[in-house]
N, C-alpha and C positions, 0 to 999 in steps of 0.2 A: 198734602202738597207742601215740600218745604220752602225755606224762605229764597231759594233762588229759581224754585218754579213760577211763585207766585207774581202778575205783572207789578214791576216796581213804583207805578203809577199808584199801586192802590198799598202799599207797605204802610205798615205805621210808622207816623213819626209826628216829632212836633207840629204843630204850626207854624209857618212863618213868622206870625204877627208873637208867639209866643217866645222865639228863639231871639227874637229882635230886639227884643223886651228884656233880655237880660243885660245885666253889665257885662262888660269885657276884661275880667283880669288878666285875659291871656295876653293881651297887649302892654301891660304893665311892663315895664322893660327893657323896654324893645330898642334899639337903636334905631336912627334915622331913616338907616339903610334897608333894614330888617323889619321897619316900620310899612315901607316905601313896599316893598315883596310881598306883604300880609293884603296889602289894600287894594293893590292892583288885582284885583279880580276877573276881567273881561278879556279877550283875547291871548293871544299867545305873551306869554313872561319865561324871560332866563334868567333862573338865578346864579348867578355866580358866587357862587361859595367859595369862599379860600379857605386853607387849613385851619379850623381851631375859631372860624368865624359864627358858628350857631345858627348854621343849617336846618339842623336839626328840629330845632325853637323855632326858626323862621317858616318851617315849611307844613307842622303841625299847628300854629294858630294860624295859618292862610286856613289849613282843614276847617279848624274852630269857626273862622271868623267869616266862611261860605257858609256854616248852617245857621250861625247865628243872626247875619245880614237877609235869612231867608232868602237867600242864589240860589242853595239846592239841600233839598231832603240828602238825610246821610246814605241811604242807596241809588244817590245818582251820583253820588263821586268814587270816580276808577281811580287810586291811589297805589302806585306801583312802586315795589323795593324789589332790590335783587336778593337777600336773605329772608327767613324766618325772622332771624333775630330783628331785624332791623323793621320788618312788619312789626312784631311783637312791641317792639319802644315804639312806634307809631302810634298806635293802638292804645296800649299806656298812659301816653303822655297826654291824644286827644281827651281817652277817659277824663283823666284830670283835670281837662280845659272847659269840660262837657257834661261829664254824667257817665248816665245811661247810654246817651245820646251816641257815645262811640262804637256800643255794641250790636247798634242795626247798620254798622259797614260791612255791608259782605263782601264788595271787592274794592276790600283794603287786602292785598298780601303780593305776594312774588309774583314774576310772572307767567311763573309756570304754573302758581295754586292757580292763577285768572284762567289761564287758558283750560286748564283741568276741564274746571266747570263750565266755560265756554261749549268746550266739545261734546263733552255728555249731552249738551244740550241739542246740538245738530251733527251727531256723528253720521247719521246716514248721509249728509250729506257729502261725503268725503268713499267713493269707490271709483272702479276701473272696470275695464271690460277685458280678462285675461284670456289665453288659449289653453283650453279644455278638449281634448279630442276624444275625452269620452264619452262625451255629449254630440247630440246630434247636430246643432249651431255650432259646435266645434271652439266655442267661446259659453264664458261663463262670467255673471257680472256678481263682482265682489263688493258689500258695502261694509264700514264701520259699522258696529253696535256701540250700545251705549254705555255698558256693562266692558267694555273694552278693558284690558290689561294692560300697564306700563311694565314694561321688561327693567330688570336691571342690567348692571353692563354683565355681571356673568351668563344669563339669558341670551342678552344680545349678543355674546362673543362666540355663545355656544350655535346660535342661530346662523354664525357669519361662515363660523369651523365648515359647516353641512356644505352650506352653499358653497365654498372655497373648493372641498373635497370632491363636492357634482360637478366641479369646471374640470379638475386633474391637474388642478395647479398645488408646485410645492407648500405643504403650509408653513414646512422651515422658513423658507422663502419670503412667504407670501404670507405673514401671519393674520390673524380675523381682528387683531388689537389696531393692526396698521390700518385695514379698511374699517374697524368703526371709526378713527380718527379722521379719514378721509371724508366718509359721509358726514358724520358730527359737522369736520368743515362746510362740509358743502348745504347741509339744511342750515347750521348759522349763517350761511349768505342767502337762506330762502329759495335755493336750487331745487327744484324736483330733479327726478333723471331726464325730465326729456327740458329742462332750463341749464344745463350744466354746460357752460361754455365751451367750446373747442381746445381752446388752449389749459384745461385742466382735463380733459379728456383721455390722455393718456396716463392717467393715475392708473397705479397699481395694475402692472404690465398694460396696461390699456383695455384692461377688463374691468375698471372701477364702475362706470357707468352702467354696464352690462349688468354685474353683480348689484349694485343701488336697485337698482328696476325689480332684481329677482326679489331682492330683500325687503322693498314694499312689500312686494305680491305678496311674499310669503307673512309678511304681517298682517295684512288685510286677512289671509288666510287663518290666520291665531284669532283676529279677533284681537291685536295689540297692538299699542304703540312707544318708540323708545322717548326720550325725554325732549330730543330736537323735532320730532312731530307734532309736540304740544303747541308749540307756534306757528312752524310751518303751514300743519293743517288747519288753523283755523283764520292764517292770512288765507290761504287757499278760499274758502270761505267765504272770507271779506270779497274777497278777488270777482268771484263767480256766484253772489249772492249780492245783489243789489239790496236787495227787501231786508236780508239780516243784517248786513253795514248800516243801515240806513236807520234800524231798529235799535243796534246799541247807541249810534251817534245819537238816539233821541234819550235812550237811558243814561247812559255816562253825560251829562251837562258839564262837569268839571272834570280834566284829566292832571295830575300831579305826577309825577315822576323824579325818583329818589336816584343817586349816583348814575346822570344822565350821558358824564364820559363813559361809562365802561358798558352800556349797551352796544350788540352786535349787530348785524346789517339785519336779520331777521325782526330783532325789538325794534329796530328803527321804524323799518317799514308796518309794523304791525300797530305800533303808536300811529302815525302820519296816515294810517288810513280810518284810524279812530277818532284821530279831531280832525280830519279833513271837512266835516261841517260845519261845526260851531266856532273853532279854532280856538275855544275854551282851555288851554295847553300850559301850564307850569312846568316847565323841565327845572331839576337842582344839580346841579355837579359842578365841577372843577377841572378844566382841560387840561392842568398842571399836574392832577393826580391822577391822570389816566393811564396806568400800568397792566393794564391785561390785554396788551394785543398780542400777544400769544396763544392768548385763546378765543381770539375773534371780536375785541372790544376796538371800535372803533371811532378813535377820538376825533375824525373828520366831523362823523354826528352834529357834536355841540359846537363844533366849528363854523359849523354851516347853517347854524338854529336861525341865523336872521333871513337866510336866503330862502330856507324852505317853508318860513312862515312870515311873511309880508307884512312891516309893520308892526315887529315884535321889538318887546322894549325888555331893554339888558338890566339888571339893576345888579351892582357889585357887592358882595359882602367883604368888605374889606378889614374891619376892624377885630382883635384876633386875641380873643381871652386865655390862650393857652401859653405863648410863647414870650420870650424877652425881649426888646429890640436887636438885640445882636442876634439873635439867632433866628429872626424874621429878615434880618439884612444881611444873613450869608445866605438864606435860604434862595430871597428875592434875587441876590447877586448872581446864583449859581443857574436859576431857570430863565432868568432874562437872556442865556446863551441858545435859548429856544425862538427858532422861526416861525413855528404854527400855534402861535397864540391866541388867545383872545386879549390879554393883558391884566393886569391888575397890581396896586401896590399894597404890601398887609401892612397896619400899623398898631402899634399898641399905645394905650398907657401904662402898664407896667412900668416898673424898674429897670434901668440898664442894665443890669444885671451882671452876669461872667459874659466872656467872649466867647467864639465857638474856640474850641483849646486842639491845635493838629500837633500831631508829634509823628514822627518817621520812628522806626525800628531795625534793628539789621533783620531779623525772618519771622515768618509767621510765629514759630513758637515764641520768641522776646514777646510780640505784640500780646500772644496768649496770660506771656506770665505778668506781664505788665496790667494790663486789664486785670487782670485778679489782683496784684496788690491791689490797685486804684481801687479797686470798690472795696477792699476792709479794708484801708487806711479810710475811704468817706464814710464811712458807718461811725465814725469816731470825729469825723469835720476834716479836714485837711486844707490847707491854702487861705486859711481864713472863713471858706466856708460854713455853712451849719451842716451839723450832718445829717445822710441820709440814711434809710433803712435800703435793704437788698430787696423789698419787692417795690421799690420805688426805681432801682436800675432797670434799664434794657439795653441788652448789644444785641444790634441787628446789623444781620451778615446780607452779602449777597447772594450768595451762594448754600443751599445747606452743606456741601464738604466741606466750608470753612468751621461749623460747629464741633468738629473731630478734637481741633487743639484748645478749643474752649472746654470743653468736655472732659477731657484728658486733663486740662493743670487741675477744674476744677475740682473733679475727683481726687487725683492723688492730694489736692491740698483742704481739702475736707468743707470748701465753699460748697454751700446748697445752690440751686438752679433748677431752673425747668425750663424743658422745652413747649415751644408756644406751635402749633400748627404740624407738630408729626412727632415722632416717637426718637429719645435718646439715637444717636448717632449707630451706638452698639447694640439697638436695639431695632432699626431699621433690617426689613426685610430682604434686600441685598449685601449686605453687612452679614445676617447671622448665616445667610444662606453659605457664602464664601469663609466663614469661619465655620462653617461646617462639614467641607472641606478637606480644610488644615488641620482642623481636630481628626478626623478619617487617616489623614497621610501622616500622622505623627501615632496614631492610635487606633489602629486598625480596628481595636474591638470596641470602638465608640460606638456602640447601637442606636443611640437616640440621634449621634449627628447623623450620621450609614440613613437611616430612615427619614431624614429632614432632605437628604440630594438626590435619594435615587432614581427620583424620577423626575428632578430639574435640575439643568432644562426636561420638559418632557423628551420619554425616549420610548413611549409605548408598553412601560409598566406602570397599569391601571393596578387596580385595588387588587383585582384577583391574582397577578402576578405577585405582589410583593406580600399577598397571607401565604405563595407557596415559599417564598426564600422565608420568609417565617418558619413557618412548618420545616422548612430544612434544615436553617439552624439548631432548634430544638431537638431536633430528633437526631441529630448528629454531635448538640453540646457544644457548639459552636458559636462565634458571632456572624451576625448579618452581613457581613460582606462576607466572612469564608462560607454561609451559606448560600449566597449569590454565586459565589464558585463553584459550589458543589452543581449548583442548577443548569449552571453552563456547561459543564462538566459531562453531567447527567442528560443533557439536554434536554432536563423537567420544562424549563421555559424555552420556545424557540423562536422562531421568525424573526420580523425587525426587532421585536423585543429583546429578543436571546440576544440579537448581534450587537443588540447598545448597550448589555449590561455584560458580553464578555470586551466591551471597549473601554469601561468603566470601570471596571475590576483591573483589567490589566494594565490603564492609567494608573489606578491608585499604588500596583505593583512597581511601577515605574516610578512614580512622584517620593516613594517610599524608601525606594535603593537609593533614587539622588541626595534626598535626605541624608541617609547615611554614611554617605560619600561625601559628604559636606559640603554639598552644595548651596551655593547662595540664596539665600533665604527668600530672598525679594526676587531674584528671576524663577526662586522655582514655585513662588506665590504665584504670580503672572502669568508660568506656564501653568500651574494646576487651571487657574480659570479661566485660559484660553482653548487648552486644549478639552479641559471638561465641557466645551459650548460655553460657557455660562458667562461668557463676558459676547460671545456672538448672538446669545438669545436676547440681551438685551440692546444690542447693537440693532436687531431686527424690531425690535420693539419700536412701532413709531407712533409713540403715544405721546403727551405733554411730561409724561414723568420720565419717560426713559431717558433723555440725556441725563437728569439731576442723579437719578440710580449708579450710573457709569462714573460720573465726575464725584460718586460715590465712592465706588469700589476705586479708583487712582488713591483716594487721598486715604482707602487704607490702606494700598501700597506705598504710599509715604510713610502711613505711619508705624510700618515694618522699618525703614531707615533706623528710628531709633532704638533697636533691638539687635541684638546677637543673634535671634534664631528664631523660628516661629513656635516653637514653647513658651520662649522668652516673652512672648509679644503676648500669646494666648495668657500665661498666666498673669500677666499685667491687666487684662483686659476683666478677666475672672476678679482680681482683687477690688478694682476700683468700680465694679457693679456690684460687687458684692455689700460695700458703704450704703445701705439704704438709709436714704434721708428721711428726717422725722417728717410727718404729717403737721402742715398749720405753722411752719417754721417762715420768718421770710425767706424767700428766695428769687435770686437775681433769674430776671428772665432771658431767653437766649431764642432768638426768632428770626427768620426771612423779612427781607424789607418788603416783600409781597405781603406776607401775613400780618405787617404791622400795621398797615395802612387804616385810618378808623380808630385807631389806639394813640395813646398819649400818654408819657411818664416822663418822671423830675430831671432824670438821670438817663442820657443815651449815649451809646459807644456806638460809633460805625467805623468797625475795621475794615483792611483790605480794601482799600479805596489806593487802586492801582490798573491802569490802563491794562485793558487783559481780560480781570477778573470784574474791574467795576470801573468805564464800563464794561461788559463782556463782550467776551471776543466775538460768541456765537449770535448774539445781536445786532453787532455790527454788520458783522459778515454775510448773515442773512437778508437786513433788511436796510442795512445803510445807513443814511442819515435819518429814515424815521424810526429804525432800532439806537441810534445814540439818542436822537429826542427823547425816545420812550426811560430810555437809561436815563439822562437827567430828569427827568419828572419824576424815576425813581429816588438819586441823591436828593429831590425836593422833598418826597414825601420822609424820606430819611431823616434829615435834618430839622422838620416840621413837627416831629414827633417829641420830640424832645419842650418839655418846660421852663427849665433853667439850667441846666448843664447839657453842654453834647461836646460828643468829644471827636474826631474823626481821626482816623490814623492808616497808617501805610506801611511796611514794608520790603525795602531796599533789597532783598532776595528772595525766592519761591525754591523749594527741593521740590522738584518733577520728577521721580525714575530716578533717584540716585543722583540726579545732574543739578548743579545750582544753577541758577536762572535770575539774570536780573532784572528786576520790577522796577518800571519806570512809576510815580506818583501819579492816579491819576488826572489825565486833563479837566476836571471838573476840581480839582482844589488850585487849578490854574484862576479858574473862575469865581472865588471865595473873594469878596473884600476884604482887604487889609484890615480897616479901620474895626472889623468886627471879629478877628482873628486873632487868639494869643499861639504863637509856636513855644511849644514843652518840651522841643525834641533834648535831652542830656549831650554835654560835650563827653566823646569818647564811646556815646554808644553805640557806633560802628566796629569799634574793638581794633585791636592793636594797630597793624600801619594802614589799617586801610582807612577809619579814621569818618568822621564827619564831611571833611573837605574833597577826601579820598574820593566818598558818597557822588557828591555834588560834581566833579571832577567824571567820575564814569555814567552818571546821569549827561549828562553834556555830551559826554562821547557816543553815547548809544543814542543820543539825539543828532548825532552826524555833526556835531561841535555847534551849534545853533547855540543862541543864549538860552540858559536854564532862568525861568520863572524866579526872581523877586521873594515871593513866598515860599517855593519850592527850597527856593536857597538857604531862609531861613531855620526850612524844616529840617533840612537837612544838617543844619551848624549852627542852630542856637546855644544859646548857653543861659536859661532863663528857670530851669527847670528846678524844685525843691522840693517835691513833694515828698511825703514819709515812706512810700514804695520806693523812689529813687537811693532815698538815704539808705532804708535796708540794703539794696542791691549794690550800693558801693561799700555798705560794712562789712561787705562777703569778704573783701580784699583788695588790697591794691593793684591784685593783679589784672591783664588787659581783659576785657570783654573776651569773654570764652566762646569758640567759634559753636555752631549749631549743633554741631555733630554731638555733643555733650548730651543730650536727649538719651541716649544710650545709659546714662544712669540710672533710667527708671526700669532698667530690668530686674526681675526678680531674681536675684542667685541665691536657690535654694542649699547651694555651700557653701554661703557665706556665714561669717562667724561677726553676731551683732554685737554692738558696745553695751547694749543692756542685754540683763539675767531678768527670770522674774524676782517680781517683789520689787521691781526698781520703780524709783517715783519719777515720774517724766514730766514736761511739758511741751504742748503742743501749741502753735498761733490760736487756732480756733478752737481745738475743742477744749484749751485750759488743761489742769493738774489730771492725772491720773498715775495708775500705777498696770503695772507689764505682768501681763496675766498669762504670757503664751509668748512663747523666741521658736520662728520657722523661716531658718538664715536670714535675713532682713527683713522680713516681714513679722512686725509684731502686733499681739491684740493686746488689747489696752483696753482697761475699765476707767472711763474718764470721774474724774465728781460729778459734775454737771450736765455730761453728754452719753452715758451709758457706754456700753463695748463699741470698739470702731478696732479695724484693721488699717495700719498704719507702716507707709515703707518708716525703718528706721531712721534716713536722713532726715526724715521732716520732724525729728522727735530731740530736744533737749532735756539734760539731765534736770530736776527741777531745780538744784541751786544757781544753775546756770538762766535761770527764768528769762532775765535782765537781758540776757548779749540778744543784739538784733538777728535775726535766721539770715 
C-alpha cells in the first residue's frame, strides 16, 4: 500500500508537542506584513502579494509555521501551484524551514498532479449509461478505471479527426484543433455536455455539444482522460459524492493556494468545494498580475475572495525588495487606471535610484538598433551609471513578431541573446515552414525544403504517398518535385491526393515563372502562402497559438520589405543563423511579457508600447474594457520586472504590407507619472522635415486635433538625450536621419566587390581585431583573436588602423 492509499490519519509524522517545541527561524525576517499572513492561521486569509513582495517567503513559512504550531500533520495540508517548478521551490524551501518534515507532503504540487491521484482513487466513480444496440438492454454502462490513460493533444486531436469525419463535416473547415479548443473551454468552465449553456451551443457549426458528448463516450470507451477531465471529473465527484467531499474536507485541514488570480472557473469551484467545511483557506496572488485570460484565468476569483468566504481577512504585502521607487511609481501610476481592483500601494526602501527613461523612435527597426547600442554602451556604464553585464538585460515585447527586428540587428551585429519561452524567430515552425517554400519556388531542386511542405497544409499525402515521389525521383534522377510530377503525370498517386499535389506542383510552376518575370517579391511571398493553403490553415486554426503564428508569418512579410528579392532575404537569413553563439557567454535575454511574469532582472526594455500593438488591438476588440484591463496588468507586470533600470519605448511608424502606418504612443505612457519619468527621445530623430515637432504635430491630428499628452509631447521633442549609442549614430554624419527603407542594405550581393582582400587586419565593435580569411562579395569570414571565425557582412567591419572612428 503506498503512501496515498494509506489513511492520512495514521501517516507518520512528528508530534505536535514535538514540532512545537522547536524554534522558528523561519520567521526570522519577516516583515510586519508577512508576519501578520504567517500567523493567521484559522479561517479563510488573502494574501495580497504585490510584485517583488515575498510571496514566496511568506506563503512557505505560514506551511512551516501550521506543522510547527501543531494545526496539522504535513499530510493534512493541500498546498496548490500551478507549475512543477514552482511545486519544486515549495518544497525546497519548506525542506529548509523543516527537515524531513517536508518530504511526507504528498499533496504539495499542481493541480493537476492533486487531481491525478485524486481520480485513481475513485475513478469508477465517474461513468454513463451509453446506447449500445448490440446488446439486448440496447444500452451499455461505461465506467473509469483506475489504470486510466491521459491522452496528449496529439491523441486527442487524432480522437477528434474520427469523430469530425463520422459526422461528414469538412475538416478543412471544421478542424479537431478548433474543437479541442472549444471543449478545453468548456471543461475550464466545469461544463459537461449536458451543462453547456445555450448561448454557447452553437459552437462549431452547432455540433459542438453533440461532438463533446460523442468525445466522452468515446473516452470512457479508451479507458482515458484529456488534461481538463482531471478536474472536471473529480469536481463531478465532489458534486455527486457527499461521503467523498466530506472525507477530504476532514483530510486537507489547511488549504493554501499559490498564483490565486490566474485560476480558472473550474480551479475555483474545485477549491470552494474543498474548504466549504473548515473554511481553513489561504489564497496568494495578485489581481494586478492577472494575465491569462485568454486562457480561462479568471481574475473576478480573487476579486470576489471576500464575498465567497464570509469574514475573510485581506492582509497586503506591500513592501517590495526588487524594484526602485521610480519604477514602483510608474508602475503604481499606470495600474491605478484600473477599475477592478482590489487596491494596493508598493513601497520600497531602496534608493531613488534612475527614472523609468521613454524615448519615441521614427520605426521599429531605429527602436531595434537603438536597443542594441544601449545595451553594449551599458556593458561599459553609460550616463553615469555602473555597468551591467547582458544577462542582467531583458526586452520584453508584446507580441512575439515583434522579436524579428531584435533578432535581425542582433545577429548581423554579432550581440549574443536568447530567446526566453519558444524558439529564435527563424527557427519558429511557421517561419521555417513559409521559407520552405520560397526555397522550392526559387530552387526547385531543394529536396529537403520539397519534403518539409508537401504535405502542409495537409493534402492527403501520408507516408506512403510521399516514399512513392521518393521512389520516383530516384529512379528517374530527378528532384522531388519533378518527381511529384512525374506521379501526376503517371497517375502513380491519385484521388484527392493526386489532385493536391497536381495543385501544388503547378503552384510551384507558376510562383516560379512569376519569379522570373520579376515579379514583386513581397506580393509573390503572400501569394505563395495564400494560395499554398498555408496562411488559410492557419486562419482555421483556432487554437490560443494560431493568431501569434499569422502575426508571425505578416512580420516576415515585412521583413522581405527590406530586400531586393527573396534570394536576397533567404541568404541573409542563412548568414546571420549561421553566427552560432558561444555556450556560457552572457547573453541579453529577449521574451513575451507573458513569459516574463515571475522573473526579475536589473535591466528592462519594453518596446513597442503603441496603441494597436500594446494595448492590442485583438484584446480590445474582443473583450473591451476587460481586455484593456488585462493589458494594463500587463504594462504592470512589464514595468515591475525591472530592478533598476527600465526603459519603455514607442515608435512613430509600423511598415504593414509595404504601406507606412502611423503609431500613435500608447495610452498607458498617457498614464506614467511625470515625476518618475526621464524622456531620452534625440532632437532630429524623426529625420529630415518631418522632424520631432512634425511627430507631435501628426500625433495630434490623427487624434482628431485633441490636445497631445504633456509626456507624449516630451517624448516626442526632447532634447535631453547623450548617451554613447546616440553619439555613435550622429558620428555617422551630419546628414538627416535616413528614412526606413535603408534596411535594404543588409542584402547579401553576392557581386559585390568588398573593401577588404584576405590577410586584411579588421576591426569589429564586438568581436575585436581579427584578420579576413575568405571575401564572398560582402560577406567576409573572419578569424577574430579573441572570438574565433564568425561571418561578417562587410559594412560592419573597419580597417584595424581605423580602430578609433566611431561605426
Amino acid at each position: 500500500m503506498d503512501e496515498y492509499e494509506s489513511d492520512p490519519m495514521e501517516a507518520a509524522s512528528l508530534s505536535a508537542r514535538a514540532m512545537a517545541s522547536r524554534p522558528a527561524p523561519y520567521l526570522d525576517g519577516l516583515n510586519a506584513a508577512q508576519m501578520q499572513a504567517v500567523q493567521r492561521l484559522d479561517g479563510p486569509v488573502l494574501m495580497l502579494a504585490g510584485a517583488g513582495t515575498g510571496k514566496t517567503r511568506a506563503l512557505t513559512a505560514r506551511i512551516a509555521h501550521l506543522m510547527a504550531q501543531g494545526k496539522a500533520r504535513p499530510n493534512e495540508i493541500l498546498a496548490v501551484t500551478f507549475t512543477n517548478k514552482a511545486a519544486r521551490e515549495m518544497r525546497h524551501r519548506v525542506g529548509a524551514m523543516m527537515g524531513e518534515v517536508a518530504e511526507g507532503m504528498p499533496w504539495l504540487g499542481t493541480f493537476h498532479s492533486i487531481c491525478v491521484k485524486l481520480l485513481r482513487r475513485h475513478a469508477e466513480l465517474i461513468g454513463r449509461t451509453v446506447p449500445d444496440p448490440l446488446l439486448e438492454t440496447g444500452t451499455r454502462d461505461l465506467h473509469l478505471k483506475s489504470n486510466f490513460t491521459i491522452l496528449d493533444t496529439d491523441d486527442q486531436n487524432r480522437l477528434l479527426r474520427q469523430l469530425i469525419q463520422a459526422a461528414g463535416m469538412d475538416e478543412k473547415r471544421w478542424p479537431p484543433r478548433m474543437l479541442a479548443g472549444i471543449i478545453d473551454h468548456w471543461k475550464n468552465r466545469a461544463w459537461t455536455p449536458d451543462k453547456v449553456p445555450a448561448h454557447e451551443a452553437e459552437a462549431f457549426d452547432g455540433r459542438g455539444v453533440r461532438l463533446y458528448r460523442e468525445y466522452q463516450d468515446r473516452l470512457l470507451t479508451l479507458n482515458a482522460v484529456d488534461f481538463g477531465d482531471l478536474l472536471l471529473h473529480v469536481i463531478q465527484i465532489f458534486q455527486t459524492h457527499d461521503d467523498v467531499l466530506a472525507q477530504y474536507r476532514r483530510w486537507f485541514r489547511y488549504i493554501l493556494v499559490d498564483e490565486y488570480q490566474d485560476t480558472n472557473v473550474a480551479q475555483y469551484l474545485w477549491l470552494r468545494l474543498l474548504a466549504g467545511g473548515h473554511r481553513n483557506i489561504c489564497c496568494v496572488g495578485d489581481d494586478d498580475q492577472s494575465i491569462y485570460g485568454w486562457r480561462g484565468a479568471e481574475v473576478g476569483n480573487i476579486l470576489r475572495f471576500e464575498k465567497d468566504f464570509e469574514g475573510a481577512e485581506i492582509i497586503r504585502l506591500e513592501q517590495n525588495y526588487r524594484s526602485t521607487p521610480h519604477i514602483l511609481g510608474a508602475a503604481s501610476g499606470v495600474i491605478a487606471g484600473n477599475k477592478g481592483r482590489l487596491g494596493k500601494t508598493l513601497w520600497t526602501v531602496a534608493e531613488e535610484g534612475e527614472k523609468v527613461r521613454l524615448i519615441g523612435h521614427w520605426d521599429g527597426d531605429e527602436e531595434a538598433r537603438w536597443i542594441g547600442e544601449e545595451a553594449e554602451a551599458m556593458q561599459s556604464g553609460t550616463r553615469g551609471m555602473k555597468p551591467f553585464a547582458l544577462d542582467q538585460m531583458a526586452i520584453l515585447v508584446r507580441a512575439a513578431h515583434q522579436m524579428r527586428a531584435f533578432e535581425d540587428r542582433f545577429l548581423t551585429i554579432g550581440l549574443p541573446y536568447r530567446v526566453i519561452g519558444g524558439p529564435r524567430f527563424y527557427e519558429r515552425l511557421e517561419i521555417r515552414d513559409a521559407m520552405a517554400y520560397f526555397r522550392v519556388t526559387i530552387s526547385p531542386d531543394d529536396d529537403l525544403a520539397f519534403e518539409r511542405i508537401v504535405n502542409t497544409p495537409k493534402r492527403g499525402l501520408g507516408e506512403k504517398a510521399q516514399q512513392t515521389i521518393q521512389r520516383m525521383a530516384r529512379s528517374n534522377g530527378v528532384s522531388l518535385l519533378e518527381g511529384a510530377k512525374l506521379c501526376v503525370r503517371t497517375k502513380t498517386i491519385g484521388g484527392k491526393g493526386g489532385a493536391a499535389l497536381k495543385e501544388l506542383c503547378d503552384g510551384f510552376d507558376r510562383w516560379r515563372a512569376e519569379l522570373l518575370d520579376g515579379r514583386d517579391h513581397i506580393r509573390l511571398a503572400e501569394e505563395i502562402l495564400d494560395e499554398s493553403g498555408y496562411t488559410t490553415f492557419w486562419q482555421n486554426e483556432k487554437t490560443p497559438e494560431a493568431p501569434g503564428r499569422l502575426e508571425n508569418l505578416k512580420e516576415l512579410i515585412k521583413a522581405l520589405e527590406g530586400f531586393e528579392n527573396l534570394q536576397g532575404f533567404l541568404e541573409h537569413v542563412s548568414l546571420i543563423m549561421d553566427n552560432e553563439q558561444s555556450e556560457g557567454e552572457p547573453q541579453i535575454t529577449l521574451m513575451t511579457l507573458h513569459a516574463a511574469k515571475g522573473l526579475e532582472f536589473p535591466v528592462v526594455f519594453l518596446p513597442g508600447w503603441e496603441d494597436g500593438l500594446f494595448p492590442s488591438q485583438r484584446s480590445m476588440d474582443g473583450s473591451g474594457m476587460k481586455g484593456l484591463e488585462e493589458e494594463r496588468r500587463l504594462a504592470y507586470v512589464g514595468i515591475t520586472r525591472a530592478e533598476e533600470v527600465c526603459t519603455i519605448s514607442f515608435a512613430a511608424n509600423r511598415r504593414v504590407y509595404g504601406q507606412w502606418q502611423s503609431a500613435m504612443p500608447s495610452r498607458f505612457i498617457d498614464e506614467l507619472p511625470e515625476e518618475h519619468v526621464e524622456v531620452l527621445t534625440p532632437p532630429g530623430l524623426y529625420g529630415g522635415g518631418f522632424g520631432a515637432s512634425g511627430m507631435a504635430a501628426a500625433q495630434q491630428a490623427a487624434m482628431g486635433g485633441g490636445v497631445e499628452s504633456h509626456l507624449q509631447e516630451q517624448a516626442a521633442s526632447a532634447d535631453v538625450y547623450n548617451s554613447p549609442g546616440w553619439r555613435r549614430l550622429q558620428s555617422r554624419g551630419s546628414r538627416p536621419m535616413r528614412q526606413p527603407a535603408e534596411a535594404k542594405n543588409l542584402v547579401i550581393d553576392a557581386s559585390a566587390v568588398s573593401a577588404f582582400v584576405e590577410g586584411d587586419r579588421v576591426f569589429h565593435q564586438k568581436f575585436g581585431y581579427g584578420e579576413v580569411m575568405g571575401v564572398e562579395g560582402d560577406k567576409l569570414e573572419v578569424e577574430f583573436d579573441k572570438s574565433g571565425t564568425k561571418k561578417i557582412v562587410g559594412r560592419f567591419l573597419l580597417p584595424e588602423d581605423q580602430a578609433d572612428v566611431p561605426f
